[in-house]
Structures are given as structure tokens and as C-alpha cells.
N, C-alpha and C positions, 0 to 999 in steps of 0.2 A: 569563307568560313572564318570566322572570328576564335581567335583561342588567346588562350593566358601564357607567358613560357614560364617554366622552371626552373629553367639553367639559359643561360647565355648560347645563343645559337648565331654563328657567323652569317655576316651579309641580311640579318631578318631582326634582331633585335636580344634586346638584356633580359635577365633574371626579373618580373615581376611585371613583365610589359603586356598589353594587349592589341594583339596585330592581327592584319586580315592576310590570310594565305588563302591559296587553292585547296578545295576538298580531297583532292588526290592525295598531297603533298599533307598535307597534317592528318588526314588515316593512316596513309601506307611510310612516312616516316617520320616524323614527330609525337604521336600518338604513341605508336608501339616501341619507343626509345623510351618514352616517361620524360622528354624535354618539354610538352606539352599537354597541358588540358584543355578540354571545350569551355568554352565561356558561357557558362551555364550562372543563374541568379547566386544560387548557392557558391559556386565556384570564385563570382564575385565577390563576394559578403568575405570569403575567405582571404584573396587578393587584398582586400581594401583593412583586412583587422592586420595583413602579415605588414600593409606597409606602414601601419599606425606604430605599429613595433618596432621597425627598424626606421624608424624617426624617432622613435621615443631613444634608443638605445644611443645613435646616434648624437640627440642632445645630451644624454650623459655625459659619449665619451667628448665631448666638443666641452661642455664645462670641466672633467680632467685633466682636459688638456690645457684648457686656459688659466688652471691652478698650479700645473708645472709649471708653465711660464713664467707667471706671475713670481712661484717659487724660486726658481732658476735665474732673474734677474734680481731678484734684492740683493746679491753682493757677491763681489767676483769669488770664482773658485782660485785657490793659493793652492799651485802646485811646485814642488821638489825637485830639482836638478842637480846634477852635478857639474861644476863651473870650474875651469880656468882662471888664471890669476886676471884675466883680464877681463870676466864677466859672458864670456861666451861658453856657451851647454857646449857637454859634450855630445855628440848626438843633437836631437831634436825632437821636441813634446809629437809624440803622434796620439790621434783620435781616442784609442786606447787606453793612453791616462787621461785625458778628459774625462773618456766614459767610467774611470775609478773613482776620480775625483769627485765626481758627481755622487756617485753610488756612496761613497764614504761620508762628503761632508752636507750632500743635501740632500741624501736617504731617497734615490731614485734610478732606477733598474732602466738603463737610455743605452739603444746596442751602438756599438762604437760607430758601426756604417753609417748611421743617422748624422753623427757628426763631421762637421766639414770644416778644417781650420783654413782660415782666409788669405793667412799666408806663410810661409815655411818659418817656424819659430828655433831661432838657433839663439839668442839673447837672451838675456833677464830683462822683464817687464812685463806692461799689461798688454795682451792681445786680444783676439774678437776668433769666435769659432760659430758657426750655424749649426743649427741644429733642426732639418727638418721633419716632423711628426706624420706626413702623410694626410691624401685628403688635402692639400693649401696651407694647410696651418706650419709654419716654422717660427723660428726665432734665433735672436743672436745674443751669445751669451759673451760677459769679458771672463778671463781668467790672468792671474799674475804666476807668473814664473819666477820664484823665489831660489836662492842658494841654499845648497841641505847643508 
């Protein structure tokens, strides 16, 4: 028997897919859970308009994302520490002021876990942090480390 799922169902398939199971098996559990419908024309025509959607939606957020990007590399983030006479932070820049630095000086709302600094920043200068988006898309952004 041929059906569409709903929801993501272990060992049989994703959200929007169409697979052949046994008749048993998709009346007496899949059916009466709402994880699946009969592949009916109608049922089709439904399937085929939800994945036109979630392509289209998709290509939106795939072009926002490449306008952050795009944003986020024209020019390093200048962040604030406090330094010893000899140039060394007290402390060290975590994810967290990145993810400020951003929000304040390139007006974008990036949760701090996204952020990954590439290596333990205890100096003043330029360093390099990633920034993964989800979905493949990341990037790597510089930031300087400036004395307050």
C-alpha cells in the first residue's frame, strides 16, 4: 500500500515522503496515529503544492542568509577589553561578546552557541570566530580586540 507521511516515522522514512508499506501496518498503525495518509490523486496534488512551499520558503531563508554573510564580512567587529600593562585581556573574549558585538554594531540577533572562536583569545588583535547557520551554510568572521 502506498501512503504519504506526515511526521517523520523511524526505520520507514521523513516528513513529506512517499513509501510502500504493508496494509496491515499503515490501517492498524500509521493511519490511526495521523503519521500517515493514503496516496490518494487528491492527496498528491496536496504533497506536491506543500513541497513547492517549503522550497520556496527555503530559497528565501538561503538568500537571508547569504545577505548576513555577505553583511558580517565587510569589516571586522572592534571589541573592548580590559588589558594589562603588557597587552594581555584579563580574562578572555567568549562567544557571548561576539554574539553583542554583532547585535550592536551590525544590527543582527546570531545566538551565541552559533558562534565558535577558533582559538582561545587572551591578546589584543585580529582573530577569526565561525559562525555556523545551519542546514551547511557557515562562515568566518574577523574581529579585533581593542583596549577600553
Amino acid at each position: 500500500m502506498e501512503i504519504i507521511l506526515i511526521q517523520d516515522v523511524d526505520n520507514l522514512g521523513g516528513k513529506n515522503e512517499v513509501v510502500n508499506v504493508k496494509s496491515g501496518y499503515a490501517r492498524n498503525f500509521l493511519l490511526p496515529r495521523k503519521l500517515a495518509v493514503e496516496s490518494s490523486p487528491s492527496n498528491k496534488k496536496q504533497l506536491e503544492e506543500r513541497l513547492k512551499q517549503v522550497a520556496k520558503k527555503e530559497a528565501k531563508m538561503l538568500a537571508e542568509i547569504k545577505s548576513v554573510i555577505a553583511k558580517l564580512q565587510e569589516s571586522p567587529l572592534n571589541l573592548g577589553a580590559k588589558t594589562g600593562t603588557s597587552g594581555k585581556i584579563f580574562g578572555s573574549i567568549t562567544s557571548l561578546q561576539i554574539s553583542r558585538a554583532i547585535r550592536e554594531q551590525k544590527g543582527y540577533e546570531i545566538d551565541r552557541r552559533k558562534i565558535t572562536i577558533t582559538e582561545e583569545v587572551k591578546e589584543l588583535g585580529t582573530h577569526k570566530a565561525s559562525i555556523d547557520f545551519g542546514g551547511g551554510h557557515s562562515t568566518e568572521i574577523d574581529f579585533e580586540v581593542v583596549a577600553e
